[in-house]
Every structure is written in structure tokens, then in C-alpha cells.
ZATOR-434437 format. One line per 2 residues: number of its first residue (from 1); their letters; for each residue x, y, z of N, C-alpha, C. Coordinates in pm, whole numbers, plus 50000, padded with zeros to 5 digits. Layout:
NUM	a	X Y Z X Y Z X Y Z  ...
END
This chain:
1	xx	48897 58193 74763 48819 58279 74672 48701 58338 74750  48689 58476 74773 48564 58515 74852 48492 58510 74755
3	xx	48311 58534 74845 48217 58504 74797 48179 58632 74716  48238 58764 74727 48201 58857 74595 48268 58837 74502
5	xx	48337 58777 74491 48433 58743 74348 48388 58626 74289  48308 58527 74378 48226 58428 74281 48101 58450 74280
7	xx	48053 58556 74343 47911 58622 74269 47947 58680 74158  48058 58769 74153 48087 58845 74030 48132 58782 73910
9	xx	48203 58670 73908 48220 58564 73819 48108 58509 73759  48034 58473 73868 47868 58431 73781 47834 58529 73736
11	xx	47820 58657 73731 47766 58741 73686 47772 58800 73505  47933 58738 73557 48012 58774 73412 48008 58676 73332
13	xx	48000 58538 73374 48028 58428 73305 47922 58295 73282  47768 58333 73321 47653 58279 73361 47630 58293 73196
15	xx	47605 58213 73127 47481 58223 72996 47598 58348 72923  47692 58250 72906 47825 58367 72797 47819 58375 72709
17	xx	47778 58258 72649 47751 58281 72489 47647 58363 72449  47539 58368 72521 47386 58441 72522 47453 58591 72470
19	xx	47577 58601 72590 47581 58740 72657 47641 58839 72535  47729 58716 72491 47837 58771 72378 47759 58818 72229
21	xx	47654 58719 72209 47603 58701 72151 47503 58847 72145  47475 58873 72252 47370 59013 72209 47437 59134 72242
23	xx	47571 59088 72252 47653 59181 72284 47742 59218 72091  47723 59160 72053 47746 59127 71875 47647 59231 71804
25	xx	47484 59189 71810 47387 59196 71792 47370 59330 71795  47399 59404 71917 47341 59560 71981 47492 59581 71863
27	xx	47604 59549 71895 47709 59642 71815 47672 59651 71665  47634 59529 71598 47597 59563 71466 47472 59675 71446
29	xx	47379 59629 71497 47297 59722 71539 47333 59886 71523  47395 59885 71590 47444 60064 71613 47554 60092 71491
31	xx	47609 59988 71454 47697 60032 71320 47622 60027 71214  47516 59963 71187 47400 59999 71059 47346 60145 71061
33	xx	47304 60179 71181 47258 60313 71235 47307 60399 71197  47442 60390 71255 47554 60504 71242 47560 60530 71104
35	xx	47631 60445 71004 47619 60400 70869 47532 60511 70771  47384 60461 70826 47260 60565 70735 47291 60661 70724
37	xx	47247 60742 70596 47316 60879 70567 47187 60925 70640  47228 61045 70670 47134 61120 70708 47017 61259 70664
39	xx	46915 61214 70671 46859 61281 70522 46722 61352 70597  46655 61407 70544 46540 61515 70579 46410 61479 70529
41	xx	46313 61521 70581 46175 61505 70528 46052 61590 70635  45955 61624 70540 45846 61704 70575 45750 61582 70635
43	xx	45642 61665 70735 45566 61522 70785 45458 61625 70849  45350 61639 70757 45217 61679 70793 45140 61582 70874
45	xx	45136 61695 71046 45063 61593 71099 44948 61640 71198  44836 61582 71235 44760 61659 71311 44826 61720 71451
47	xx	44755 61825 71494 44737 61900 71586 44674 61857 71691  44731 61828 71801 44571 61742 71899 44640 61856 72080
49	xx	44535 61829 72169 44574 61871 72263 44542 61810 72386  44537 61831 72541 44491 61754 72619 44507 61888 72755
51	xx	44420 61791 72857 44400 61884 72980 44347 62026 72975  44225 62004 72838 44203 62176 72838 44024 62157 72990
53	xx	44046 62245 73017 43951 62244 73114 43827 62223 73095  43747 62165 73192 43612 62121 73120 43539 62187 73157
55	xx	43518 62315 73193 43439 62429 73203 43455 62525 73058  43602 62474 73027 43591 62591 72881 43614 62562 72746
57	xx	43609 62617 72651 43537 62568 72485 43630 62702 72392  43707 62611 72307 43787 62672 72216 43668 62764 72159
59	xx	43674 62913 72150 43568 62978 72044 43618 63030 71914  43771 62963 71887 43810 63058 71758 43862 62929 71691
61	xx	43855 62936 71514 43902 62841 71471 44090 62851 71440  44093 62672 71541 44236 62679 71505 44311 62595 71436
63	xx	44419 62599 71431 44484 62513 71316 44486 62427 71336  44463 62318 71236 44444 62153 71272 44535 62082 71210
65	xx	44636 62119 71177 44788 62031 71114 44900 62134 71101  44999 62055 71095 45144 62112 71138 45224 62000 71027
67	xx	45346 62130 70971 45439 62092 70885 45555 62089 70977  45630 61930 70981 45716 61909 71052 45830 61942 70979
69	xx	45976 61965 70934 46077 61945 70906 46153 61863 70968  46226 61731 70972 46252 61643 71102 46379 61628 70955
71	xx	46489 61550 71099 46634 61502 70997 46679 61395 71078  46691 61319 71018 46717 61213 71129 46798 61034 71027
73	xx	46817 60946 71038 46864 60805 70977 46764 60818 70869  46809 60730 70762 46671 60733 70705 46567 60592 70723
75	xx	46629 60517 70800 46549 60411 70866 46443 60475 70943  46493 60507 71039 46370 60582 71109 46304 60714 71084
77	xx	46352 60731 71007 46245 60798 70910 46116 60777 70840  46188 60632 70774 46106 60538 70738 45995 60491 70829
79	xx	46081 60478 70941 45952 60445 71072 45798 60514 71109  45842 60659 71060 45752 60753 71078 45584 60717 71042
81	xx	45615 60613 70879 45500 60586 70848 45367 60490 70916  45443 60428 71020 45336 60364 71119 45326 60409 71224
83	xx	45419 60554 71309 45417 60580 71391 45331 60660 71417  45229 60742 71324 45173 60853 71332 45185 60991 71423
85	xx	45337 61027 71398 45367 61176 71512 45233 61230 71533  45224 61306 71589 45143 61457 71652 45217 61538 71724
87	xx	45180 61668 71700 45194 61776 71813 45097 61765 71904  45145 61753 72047 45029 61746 72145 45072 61885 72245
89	xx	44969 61990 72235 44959 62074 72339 44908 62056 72491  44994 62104 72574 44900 62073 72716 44807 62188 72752
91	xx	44724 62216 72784 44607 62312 72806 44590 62304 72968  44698 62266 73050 44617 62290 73198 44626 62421 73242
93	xx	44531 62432 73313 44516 62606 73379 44508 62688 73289  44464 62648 73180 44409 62783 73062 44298 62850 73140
95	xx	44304 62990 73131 44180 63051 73193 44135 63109 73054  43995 63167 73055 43927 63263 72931 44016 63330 72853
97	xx	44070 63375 72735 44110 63479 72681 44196 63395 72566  44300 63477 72517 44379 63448 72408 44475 63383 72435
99	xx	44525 63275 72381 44644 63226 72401 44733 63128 72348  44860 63223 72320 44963 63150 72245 45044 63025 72255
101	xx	45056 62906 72195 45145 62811 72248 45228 62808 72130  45393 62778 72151 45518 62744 72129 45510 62618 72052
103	xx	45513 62587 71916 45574 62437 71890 45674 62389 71886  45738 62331 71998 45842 62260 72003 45863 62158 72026
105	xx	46030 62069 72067 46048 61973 72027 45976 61890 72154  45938 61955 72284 45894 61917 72334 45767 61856 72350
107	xx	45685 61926 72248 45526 61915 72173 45487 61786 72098  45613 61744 72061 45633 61656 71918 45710 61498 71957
109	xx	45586 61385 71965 45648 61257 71983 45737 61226 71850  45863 61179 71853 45968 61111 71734 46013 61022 71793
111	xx	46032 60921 71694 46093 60812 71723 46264 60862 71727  46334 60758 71828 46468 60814 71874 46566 60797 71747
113	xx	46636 60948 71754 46727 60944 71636 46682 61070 71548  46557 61067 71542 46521 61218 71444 46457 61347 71548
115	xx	46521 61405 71505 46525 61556 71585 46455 61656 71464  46388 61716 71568 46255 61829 71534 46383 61989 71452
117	xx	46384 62020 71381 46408 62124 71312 46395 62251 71310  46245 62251 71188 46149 62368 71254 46018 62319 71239
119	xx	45885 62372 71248 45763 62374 71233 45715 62445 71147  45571 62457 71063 45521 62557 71009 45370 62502 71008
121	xx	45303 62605 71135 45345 62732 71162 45451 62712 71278  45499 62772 71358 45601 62795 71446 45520 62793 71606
123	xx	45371 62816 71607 45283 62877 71711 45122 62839 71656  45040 62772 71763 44938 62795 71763 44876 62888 71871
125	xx	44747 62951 71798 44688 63055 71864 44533 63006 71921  44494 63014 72037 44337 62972 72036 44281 63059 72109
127	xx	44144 63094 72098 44072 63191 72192 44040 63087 72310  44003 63107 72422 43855 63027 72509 43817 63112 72571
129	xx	43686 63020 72584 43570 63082 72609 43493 62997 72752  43395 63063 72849 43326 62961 72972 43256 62889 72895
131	xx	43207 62802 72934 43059 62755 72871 42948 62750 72902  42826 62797 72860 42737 62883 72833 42624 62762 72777
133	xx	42516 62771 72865 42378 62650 72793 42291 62748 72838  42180 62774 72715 42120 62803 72723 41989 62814 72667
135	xx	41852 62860 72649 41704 62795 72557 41706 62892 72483  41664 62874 72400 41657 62995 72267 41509 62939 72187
137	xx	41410 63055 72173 41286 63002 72127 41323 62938 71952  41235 62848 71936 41244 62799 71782 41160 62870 71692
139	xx	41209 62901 71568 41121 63001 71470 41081 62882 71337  40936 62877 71296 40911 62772 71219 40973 62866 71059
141	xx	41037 62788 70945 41017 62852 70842 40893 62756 70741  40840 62841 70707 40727 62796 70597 40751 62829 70489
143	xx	40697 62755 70416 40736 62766 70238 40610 62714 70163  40600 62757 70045 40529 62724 69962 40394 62805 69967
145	xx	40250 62796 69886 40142 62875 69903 40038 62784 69909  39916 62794 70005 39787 62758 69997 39752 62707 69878
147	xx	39666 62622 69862 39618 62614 69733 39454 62662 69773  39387 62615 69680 39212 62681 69626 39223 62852 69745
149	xx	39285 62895 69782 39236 63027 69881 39278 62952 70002  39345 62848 70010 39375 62848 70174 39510 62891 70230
151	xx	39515 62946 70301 39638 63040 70380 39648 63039 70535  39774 63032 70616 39790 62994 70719 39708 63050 70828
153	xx	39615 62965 70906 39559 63022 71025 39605 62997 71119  39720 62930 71190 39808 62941 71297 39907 62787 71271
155	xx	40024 62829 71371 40145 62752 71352 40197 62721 71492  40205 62615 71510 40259 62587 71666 40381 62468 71640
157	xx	40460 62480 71756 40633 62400 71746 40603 62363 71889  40632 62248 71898 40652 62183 71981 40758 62082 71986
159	xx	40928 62060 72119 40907 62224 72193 40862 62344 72166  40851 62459 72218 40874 62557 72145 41043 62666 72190
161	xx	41120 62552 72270 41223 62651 72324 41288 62523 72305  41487 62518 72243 41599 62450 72259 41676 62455 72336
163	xx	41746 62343 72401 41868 62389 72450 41966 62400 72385  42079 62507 72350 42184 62503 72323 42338 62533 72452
165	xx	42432 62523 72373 42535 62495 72491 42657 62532 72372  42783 62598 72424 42867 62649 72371 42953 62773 72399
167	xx	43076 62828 72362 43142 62927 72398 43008 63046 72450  43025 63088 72553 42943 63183 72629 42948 63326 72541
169	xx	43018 63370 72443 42998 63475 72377 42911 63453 72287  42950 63350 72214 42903 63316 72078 42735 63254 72149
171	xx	42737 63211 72228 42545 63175 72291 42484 63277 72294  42538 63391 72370 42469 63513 72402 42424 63572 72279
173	xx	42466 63547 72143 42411 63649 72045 42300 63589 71965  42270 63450 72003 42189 63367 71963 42051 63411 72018
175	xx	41990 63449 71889 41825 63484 71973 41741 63326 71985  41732 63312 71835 41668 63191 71809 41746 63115 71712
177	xx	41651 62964 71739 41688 62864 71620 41603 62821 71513  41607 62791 71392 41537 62774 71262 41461 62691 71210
179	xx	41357 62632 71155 41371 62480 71173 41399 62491 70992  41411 62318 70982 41413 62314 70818 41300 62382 70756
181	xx	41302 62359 70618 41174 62452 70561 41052 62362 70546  40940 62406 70604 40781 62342 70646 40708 62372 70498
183	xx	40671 62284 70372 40607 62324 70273 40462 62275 70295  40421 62400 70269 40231 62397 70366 40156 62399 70186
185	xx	40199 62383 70077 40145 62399 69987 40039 62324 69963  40050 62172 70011 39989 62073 69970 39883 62029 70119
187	xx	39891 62133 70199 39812 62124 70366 39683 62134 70277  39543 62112 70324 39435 62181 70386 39400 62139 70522
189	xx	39349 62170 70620 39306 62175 70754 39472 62206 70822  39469 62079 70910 39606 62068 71023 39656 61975 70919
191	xx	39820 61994 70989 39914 61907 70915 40042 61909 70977  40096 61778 71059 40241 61798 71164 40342 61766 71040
193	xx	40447 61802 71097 40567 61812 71052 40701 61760 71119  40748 61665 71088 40882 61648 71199 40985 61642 71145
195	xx	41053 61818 71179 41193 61842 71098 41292 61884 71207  41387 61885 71163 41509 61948 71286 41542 62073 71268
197	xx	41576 62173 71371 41625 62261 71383 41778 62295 71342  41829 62411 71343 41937 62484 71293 41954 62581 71368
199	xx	42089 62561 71438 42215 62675 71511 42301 62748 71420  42318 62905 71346 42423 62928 71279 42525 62996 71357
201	xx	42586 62858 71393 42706 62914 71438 42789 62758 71449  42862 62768 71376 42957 62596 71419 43019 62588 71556
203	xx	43015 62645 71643 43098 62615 71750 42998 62644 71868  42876 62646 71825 42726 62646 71909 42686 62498 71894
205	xx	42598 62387 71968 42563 62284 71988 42436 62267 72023  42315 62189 71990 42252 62135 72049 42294 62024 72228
207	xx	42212 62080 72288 42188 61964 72380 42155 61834 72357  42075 61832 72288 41976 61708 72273 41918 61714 72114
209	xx	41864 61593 72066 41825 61557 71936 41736 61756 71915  41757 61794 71808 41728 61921 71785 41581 61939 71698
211	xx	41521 61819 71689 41372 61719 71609 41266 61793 71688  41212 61899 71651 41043 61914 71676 40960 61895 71595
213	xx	40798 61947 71697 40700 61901 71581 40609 62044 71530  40618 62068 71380 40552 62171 71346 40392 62118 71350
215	xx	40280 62200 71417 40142 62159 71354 40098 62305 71283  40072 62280 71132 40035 62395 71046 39892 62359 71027
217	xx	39765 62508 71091 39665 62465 71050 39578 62555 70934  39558 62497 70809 39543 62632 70665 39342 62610 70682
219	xx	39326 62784 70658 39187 62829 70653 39140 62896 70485  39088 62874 70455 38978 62928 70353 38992 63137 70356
221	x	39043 63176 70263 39048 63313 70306 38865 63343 70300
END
């Protein structure tokens, strides 16, 4: 008896019952599978992406969930509910401008057995933009009136300039930032204030805590 024919014998005949045994196991297995009728279902799921460049900043709002159509066992279908799918876009080498991506089956983790259909929408669209930091002076708002004749004799913010940071179009049109509203009604002399500022634009950012200090000082007309 050569020695590849009693390697190959052990091979075949080492732990047989084990062998037969999960050899049973996988066949039932695949005949339950087979078995399941095969049935359909919708599966709203987020939108996520990766490798978008870190020099640049989505500036347009985009869609943040996707209607799957998937058909597949209905076991693993069932599966779906702990699996949490996503569409994941890749973003490498996006440069500035407009651009379309494809949802497909390639986009879309499933557990094996259910196959992607269609989508809705079919395509996401996103702008980008460089990114853009830059100071923008702060404008105090005041509210309310003097009381006995007193009325504002000067107003100082400290900082008096923010940093902001964000899509480079949308920065550039930014003159200034706002603060909350300063009610000087109840001032006489000096009186600080520590409120936060306001960017209108959602896809504009503070740098840093956006908290200055108003000092309002009211005079005697």
C-alpha cells in the first residue's frame, strides 16, 4: 500500500462520523433553503458613504435613505432585521463640481441569497465643494428699550471676529455672524452678556465654541 493512498485514506476516513455527520447537516441545510418560497420586500435604508476627500465638503443637500426592493428566501429576509443593509458610496478622487453616482447591487451589503432588484431613487446626486475657513466680524443684536431716558452709548463684542469653516462658496457670501438677542431694557450703566452666535447657513460651521461677550454701556439722553 503506498504512502499516498494511506494519506488519502486518512483523509477520507479520519473522524467519519464527524464527517458524515456535517455532511447530513449542510444537506438539510440547503434543502430548507431551497424549500422557502420566495417572496419580496421593501427595506428603507440609510445612505452612508466613504473615502470622500478631506479637503472637500458636500455643499448641496442630499438624499439620506434609499428604498430597496430585494427578493430573496424568506428566512433571510427575515435576517435583514438585525443586519442593518446600507448603500455605501465610494467617493475617492471626487474633485469640485457635480456628481452623479449609480445605485447598485454593488453599493448594497445583503445577506447571501437576496438579490438587489431596483432602488428608489435609482441615483444619488451631490455637489462638492474645497473647504474654505474663514473670520467674519460678529454683529451684536439688541432688543428691548432704555428705561427712565437711558439709551445705548456704545456696544462692544468680544471676540469681535469668528472663525467659520465650510463649502468655499457658501463661506464667501457670508459677511457676518449674529449673536442671540441682547435685552438692554433692564441695563443702566455697563452690562456683559454671554450669548452665542449664529451662521445662516446649515452647511457653514463654527470653528470653535461660537460664545462671546457683549458689554452694553446705557447713558441718560
Amino acid at each position: 500500500m503506498s504512502k499516498a493512498f494511506r494519506l488519502l485514506r486518512g483523509l477520507v476516513f479520519e473522524h467519519f462520523g464527524w464527517k458524515l455527520l456535517s455532511l447530513v447537516i449542510a444537506v438539510v441545510v440547503w434543502a430548507m433553503v431551497a424549500s422557502e418560497p420566495e417572496l419580496g420586500t421593501l427595506a428603507t435604508v440609510p445612505l452612508e458613504y466613504r473615502n470622500l476627500p478631506d479637503d472637500l465638503e458636500i455643499s448641496s443637500e442630499p438624499i439620506s435613505q434609499v428604498v430597496l426592493e430585494l427578493r430573496g428566501p424568506s428566512g433571510e429576509l427575515r435576517s435583514l432585521t438585525g443586519m442593518h443593509p446600507a448603500v455605501i458610496l465610494d467617493m475617492s478622487g471626487i474633485q469640485p463640481g457635480v456628481h452623479t453616482f449609480p445605485i447598485v447591487g454593488k453599493n448594497v451589503k445583503l445577506p447571501r441569497g437576496v438579490r438587489l432588484v431596483r432602488t428608489n431613487p435609482s441615483e444619488a446626486r451631490f455637489e462638492f465643494d474645497r473647504r474654505l475657513s474663514h473670520a467674519v466680524p460678529v454683529r451684536v443684536r439688541l432688543i428691548g428699550q432704555g428705561q427712565d431716558g437711558y439709551v445705548v452709548e456704545k456696544q462692544e463684542v468680544e471676540p469681535p471676529t469668528l472663525q467659520i469653516e465650510g463649502p468655499a462658496k457658501r463661506v464667501s457670501r457670508i459677511n457676518d455672524v449674529v449673536t442671540d438677542p441682547v435685552d438692554v431694557s433692564g441695563v443702566v450703566g455697563s452690562s456683559e452678556f454671554r450669548v452665542n452666535a449664529f451662521v445662516d447657513d446649515p452647511y457653514v460651521r463654527f470653528k470653535a465654541t461660537p460664545q462671546v461677550v457683549v458689554t452694553v454701556t446705557m447713558k441718560k439722553k
